[in-house]
C-alpha positions as CSV (number, residue, x, y, z in Angstrom):
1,X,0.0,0.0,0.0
2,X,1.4,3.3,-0.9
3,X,2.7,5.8,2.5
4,X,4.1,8.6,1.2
5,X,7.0,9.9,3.2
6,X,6.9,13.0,1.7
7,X,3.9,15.6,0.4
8,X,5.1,18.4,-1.8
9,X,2.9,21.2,-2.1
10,X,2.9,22.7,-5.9
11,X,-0.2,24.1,-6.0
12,X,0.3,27.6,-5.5
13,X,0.3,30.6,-8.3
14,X,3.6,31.9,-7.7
15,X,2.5,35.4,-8.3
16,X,5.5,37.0,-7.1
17,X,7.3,35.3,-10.1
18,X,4.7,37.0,-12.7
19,X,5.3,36.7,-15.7
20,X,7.1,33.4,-15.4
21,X,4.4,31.7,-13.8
22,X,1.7,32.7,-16.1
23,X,3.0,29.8,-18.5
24,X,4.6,27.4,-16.1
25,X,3.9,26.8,-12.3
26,X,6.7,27.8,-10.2
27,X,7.9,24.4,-9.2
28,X,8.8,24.1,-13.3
29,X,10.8,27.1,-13.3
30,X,14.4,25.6,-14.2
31,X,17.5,26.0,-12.9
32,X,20.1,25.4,-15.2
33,X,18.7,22.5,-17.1
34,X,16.0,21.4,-15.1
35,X,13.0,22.7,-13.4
36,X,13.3,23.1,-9.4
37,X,10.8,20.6,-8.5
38,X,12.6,17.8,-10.4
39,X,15.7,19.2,-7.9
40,X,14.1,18.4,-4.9
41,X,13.0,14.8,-5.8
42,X,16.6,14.0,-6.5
43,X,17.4,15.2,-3.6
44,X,14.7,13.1,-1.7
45,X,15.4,10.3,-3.6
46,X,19.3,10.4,-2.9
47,X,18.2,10.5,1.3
48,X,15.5,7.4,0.6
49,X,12.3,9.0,1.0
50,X,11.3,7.5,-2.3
51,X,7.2,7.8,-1.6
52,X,6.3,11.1,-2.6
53,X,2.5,12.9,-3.0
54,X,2.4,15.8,-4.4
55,X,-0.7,18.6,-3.8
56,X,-1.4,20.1,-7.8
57,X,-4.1,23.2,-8.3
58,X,-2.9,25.6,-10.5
59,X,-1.4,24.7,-14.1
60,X,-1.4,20.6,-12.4
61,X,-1.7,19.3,-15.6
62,X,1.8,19.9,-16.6
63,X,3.4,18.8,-13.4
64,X,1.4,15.6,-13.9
65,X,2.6,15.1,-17.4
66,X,6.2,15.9,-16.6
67,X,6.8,13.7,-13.4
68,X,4.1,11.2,-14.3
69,X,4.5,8.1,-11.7
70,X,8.2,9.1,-10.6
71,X,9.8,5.8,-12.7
72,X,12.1,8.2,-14.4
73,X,13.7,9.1,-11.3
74,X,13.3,6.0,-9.2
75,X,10.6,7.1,-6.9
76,X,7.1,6.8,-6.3
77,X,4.6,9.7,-7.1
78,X,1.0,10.1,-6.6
79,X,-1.1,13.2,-7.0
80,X,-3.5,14.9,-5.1
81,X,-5.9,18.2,-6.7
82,X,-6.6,21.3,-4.7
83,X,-10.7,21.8,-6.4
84,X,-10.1,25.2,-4.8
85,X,-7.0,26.8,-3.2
86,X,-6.6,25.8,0.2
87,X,-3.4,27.4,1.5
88,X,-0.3,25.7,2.7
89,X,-1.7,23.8,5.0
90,X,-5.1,22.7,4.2
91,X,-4.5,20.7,1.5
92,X,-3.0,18.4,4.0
93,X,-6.4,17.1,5.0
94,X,-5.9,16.1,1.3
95,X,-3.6,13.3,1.6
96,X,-4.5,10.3,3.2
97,X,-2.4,8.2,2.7
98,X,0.8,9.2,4.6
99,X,3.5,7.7,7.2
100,X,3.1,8.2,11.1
101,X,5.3,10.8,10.5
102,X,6.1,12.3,7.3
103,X,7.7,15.8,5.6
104,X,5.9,18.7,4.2
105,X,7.7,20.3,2.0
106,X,6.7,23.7,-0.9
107,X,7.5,22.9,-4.7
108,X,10.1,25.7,-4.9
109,X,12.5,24.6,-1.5
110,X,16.4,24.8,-2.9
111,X,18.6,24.1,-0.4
112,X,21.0,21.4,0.1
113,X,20.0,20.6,3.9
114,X,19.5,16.5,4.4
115,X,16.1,15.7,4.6
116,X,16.5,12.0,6.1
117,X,18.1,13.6,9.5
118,X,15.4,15.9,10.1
119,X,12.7,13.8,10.3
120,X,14.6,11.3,12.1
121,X,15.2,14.1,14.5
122,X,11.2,15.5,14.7
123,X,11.0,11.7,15.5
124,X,13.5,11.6,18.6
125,X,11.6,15.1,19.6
126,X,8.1,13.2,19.9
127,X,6.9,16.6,18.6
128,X,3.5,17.1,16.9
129,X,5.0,19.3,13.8
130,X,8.7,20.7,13.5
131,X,9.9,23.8,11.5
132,X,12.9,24.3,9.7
133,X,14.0,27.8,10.2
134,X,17.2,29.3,8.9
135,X,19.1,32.7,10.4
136,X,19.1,35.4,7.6
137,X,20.0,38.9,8.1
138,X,17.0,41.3,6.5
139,X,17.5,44.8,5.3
140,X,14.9,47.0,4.9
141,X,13.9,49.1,2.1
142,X,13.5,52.2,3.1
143,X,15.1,54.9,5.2
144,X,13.4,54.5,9.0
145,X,13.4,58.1,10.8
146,X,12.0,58.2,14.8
147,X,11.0,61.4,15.4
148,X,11.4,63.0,19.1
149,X,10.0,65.4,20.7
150,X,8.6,68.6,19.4
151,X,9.0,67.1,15.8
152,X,12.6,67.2,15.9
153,X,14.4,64.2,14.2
154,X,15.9,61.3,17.0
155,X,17.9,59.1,14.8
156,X,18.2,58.2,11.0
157,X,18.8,54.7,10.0
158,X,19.5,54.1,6.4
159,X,17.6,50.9,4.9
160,X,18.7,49.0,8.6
161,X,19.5,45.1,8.6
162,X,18.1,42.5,11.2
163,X,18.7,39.3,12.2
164,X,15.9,36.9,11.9
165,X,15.0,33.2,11.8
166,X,12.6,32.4,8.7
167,X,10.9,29.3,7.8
168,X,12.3,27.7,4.8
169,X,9.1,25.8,3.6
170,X,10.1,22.5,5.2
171,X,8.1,20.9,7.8
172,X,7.6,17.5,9.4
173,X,4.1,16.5,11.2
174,X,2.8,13.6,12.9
175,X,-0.1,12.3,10.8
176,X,-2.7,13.0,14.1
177,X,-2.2,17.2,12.9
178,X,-4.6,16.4,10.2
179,X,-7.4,16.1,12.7
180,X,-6.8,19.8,13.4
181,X,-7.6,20.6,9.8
182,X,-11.1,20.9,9.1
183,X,-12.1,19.2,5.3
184,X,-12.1,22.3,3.0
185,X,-10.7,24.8,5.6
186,X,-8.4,27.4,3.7
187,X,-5.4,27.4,6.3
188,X,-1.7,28.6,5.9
189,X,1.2,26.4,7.4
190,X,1.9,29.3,10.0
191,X,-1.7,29.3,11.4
192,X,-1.7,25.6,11.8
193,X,1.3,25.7,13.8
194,X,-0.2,28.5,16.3
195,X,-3.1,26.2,16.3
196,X,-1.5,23.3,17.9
197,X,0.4,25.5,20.0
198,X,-2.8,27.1,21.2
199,X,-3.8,23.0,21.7
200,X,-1.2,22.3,23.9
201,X,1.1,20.4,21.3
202,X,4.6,20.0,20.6
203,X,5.9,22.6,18.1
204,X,9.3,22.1,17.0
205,X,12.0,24.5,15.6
206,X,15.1,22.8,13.6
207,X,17.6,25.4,12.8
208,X,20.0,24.5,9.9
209,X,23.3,25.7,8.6
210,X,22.8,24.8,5.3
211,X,21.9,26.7,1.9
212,X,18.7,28.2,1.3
213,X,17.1,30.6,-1.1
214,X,13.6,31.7,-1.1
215,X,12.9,31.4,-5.0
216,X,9.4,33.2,-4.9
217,X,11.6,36.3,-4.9
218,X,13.4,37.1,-8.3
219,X,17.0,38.4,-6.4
220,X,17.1,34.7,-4.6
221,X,15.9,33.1,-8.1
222,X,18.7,34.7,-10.0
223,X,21.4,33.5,-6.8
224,X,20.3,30.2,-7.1
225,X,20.5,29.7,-10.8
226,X,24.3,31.2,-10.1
227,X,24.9,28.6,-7.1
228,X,23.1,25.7,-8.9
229,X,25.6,26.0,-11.8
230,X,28.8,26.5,-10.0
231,X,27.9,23.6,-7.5
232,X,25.9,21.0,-9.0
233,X,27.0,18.4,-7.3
234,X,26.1,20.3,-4.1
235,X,22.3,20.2,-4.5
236,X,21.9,16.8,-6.6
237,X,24.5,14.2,-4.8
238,X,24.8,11.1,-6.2
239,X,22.5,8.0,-5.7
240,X,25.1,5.8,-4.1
241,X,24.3,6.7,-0.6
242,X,21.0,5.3,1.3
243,X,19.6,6.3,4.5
């Protein structure tokens, strides 16, 4: 019977990444020659997590027709349609057929962080759902002025940078979170999470060292095709190992 170990979710519109994604979903933009979703299931395949479903809505049709089954790349895929959009974490309620514990993951993830080890360690947590965060400094983009007293300027910082730790669109949840999804509930990943918080469960945050780009934004898209060409071999290891 099919488990998947791992749901993708490709169903968004990837509006920040208009025009591209007028013709092609997001997780088909390429990098170098191949699209970013074909990346990640490399990658997943390379760590062993071999049964893969993947959440389709907009433009599914050609994310069906390119990964079909998953032969080609020595996995298993199986497909689930959003009827209407249903958020990040909504379409969850969508897969039934998953492991005790599996990985969420969105279409467009490019890092080169190892999957397997993360969910062994959300595992050893006992934790209802874990996040994968990642330290990034953030500069603004504007000017911020604070004002004093009678109107006179305080201080003047110049488009100021912050440290902050940002979820990189990789979770891992116990299959039980799905009964916290109602059916057809539009739902983003963060307001599950503050939902089983608010529920008394066990929230998780995994901090990792690795790369990652955030490829709904055209600076990071542009990095990545730069890093994916110089290091290859980084982001699609061979198949040799298995966890």
């Amino acid at each position: 019977m099919f488990k998947a170990q791992v749901v993708i979710l490709a169903g968004g519109q990837g509006s920040r990444l208009r025009p591209y994604t007028t013709v092609l979903p997001k997780p088909l933009l390429p990098l170098g020659e191949m699209p970013i979703l074909e990346i990640l299931i490399r990658q997943l395949k390379y760590y062993g997590l071999t049964h893969i479903l993947i959440s389709t809505g907009y433009l599914a049709e050609l994310i069906e027709a390119y990964f079909g089954n998953g032969d080609k790349w020595g996995v298993h895929i199986r497909y689930v349609r959003e009827g209407e959009p249903l958020g990040t974490a909504g379409a969850l309620k969508l897969a039934t057929h998953t492991k005790n514990n599996f990985l969420v993951l969105n279409g467009d993830v490019f890092t080169d962080m190892d999957f397997a080890a993360f969910l062994k360690w959300h595992i050893r947590q006992k934790a209802m759902a874990s996040i994968v965060i990642k330290e990034r400094k953030i500069k603004g983009d504007f000017g911020v002025v604070e004002v004093g007293t009678n109107h006179e300027l305080k201080t003047y910082h110049e488009k100021p940078e912050h440290k902050s730790f940002l979820s990189i669109g990789v979770n891992a949840l116990n299959v039980r979170v799905k009964s916290f999804i109602k059916a057809g509930e539009h739902i983003g990943m963060p307001d599950l999470m503050l939902r089983l918080k608010s529920k008394i469960q066990k929230v998780c945050c995994y901090k990792m060292r690795g790369t990652w780009l955030d490829l709904g934004r055209f600076e990071d898209l542009e990095r990545a095709q730069d890093l994916f060409a110089r290091h290859k071999k980084k982001f699609i290891p061979g198949d040799k190992r298995r966890v």
